[in-house]
C-alpha positions as CSV (number, residue, x, y, z in Angstrom):
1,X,9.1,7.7,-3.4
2,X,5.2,5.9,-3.6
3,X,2.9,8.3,-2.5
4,X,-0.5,6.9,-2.0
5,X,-4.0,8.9,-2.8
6,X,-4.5,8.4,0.8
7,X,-0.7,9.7,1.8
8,X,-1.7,13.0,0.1
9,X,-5.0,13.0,1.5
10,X,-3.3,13.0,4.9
11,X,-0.9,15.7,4.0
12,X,-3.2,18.0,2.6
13,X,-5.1,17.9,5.9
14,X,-1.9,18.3,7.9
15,X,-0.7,21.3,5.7
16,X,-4.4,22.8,6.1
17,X,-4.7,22.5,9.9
18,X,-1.2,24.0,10.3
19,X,-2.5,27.1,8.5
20,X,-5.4,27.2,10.3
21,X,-3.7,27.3,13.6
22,X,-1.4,29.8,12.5
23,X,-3.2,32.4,11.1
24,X,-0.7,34.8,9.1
25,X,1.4,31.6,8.6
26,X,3.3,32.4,5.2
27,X,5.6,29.9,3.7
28,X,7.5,29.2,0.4
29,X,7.2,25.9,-1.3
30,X,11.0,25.4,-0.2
31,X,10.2,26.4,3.2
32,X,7.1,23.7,3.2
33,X,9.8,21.0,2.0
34,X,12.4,21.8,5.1
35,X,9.2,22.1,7.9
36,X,7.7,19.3,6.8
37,X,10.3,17.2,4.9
38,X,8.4,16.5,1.5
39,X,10.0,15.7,-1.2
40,X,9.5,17.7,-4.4
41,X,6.8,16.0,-5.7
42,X,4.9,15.6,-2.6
43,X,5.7,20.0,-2.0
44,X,3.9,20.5,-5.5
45,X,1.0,17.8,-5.4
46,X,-0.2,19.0,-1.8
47,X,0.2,22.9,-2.7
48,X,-1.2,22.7,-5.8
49,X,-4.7,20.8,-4.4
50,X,-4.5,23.7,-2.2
51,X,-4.7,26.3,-4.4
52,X,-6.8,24.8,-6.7
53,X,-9.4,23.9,-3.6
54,X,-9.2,27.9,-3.0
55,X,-7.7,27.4,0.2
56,X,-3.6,28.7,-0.1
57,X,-2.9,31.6,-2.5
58,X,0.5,32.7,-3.7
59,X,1.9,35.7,-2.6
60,X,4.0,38.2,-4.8
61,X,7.6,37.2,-2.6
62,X,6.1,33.8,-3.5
63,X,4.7,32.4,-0.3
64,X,1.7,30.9,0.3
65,X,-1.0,32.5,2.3
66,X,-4.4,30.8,3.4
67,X,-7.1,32.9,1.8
68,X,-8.7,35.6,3.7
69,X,-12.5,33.8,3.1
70,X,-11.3,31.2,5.4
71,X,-9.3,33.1,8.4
């Protein structure tokens, strides 16, 4: 699969506007791959920019969590 800069771009957004709507929304990177049908690659690149932005945080059970600074 070609994933653009862009593509990601767009995802990231996507991923971070679904959290925001949701507050309490708590997913698994697997869970993330069946909602919104990534592939592997594209589950890791946009969770990963999310963490590292300071946006998601990983939960003990392994979920990701938006972080309270931005609820």
């Amino acid at each position: 699969m070609s994933v653009t800069e862009a593509t990601l771009t767009n995802w990231i957004d996507r991923v971070r506007s679904e959290y925001v709507e949701m507050p309490g929304l708590a997913l698994t990177r697997w869970q993330m791959r069946r909602l919104w049908r990534f592939d592997g690659f594209v589950c890791d690149a946009v969770v990963d920019a999310l963490v590292k932005s300071g946006f998601l945080r990983e939960r003990q059970d392994r979920a990701f969590v938006r972080v309270a600074k931005y609820v």
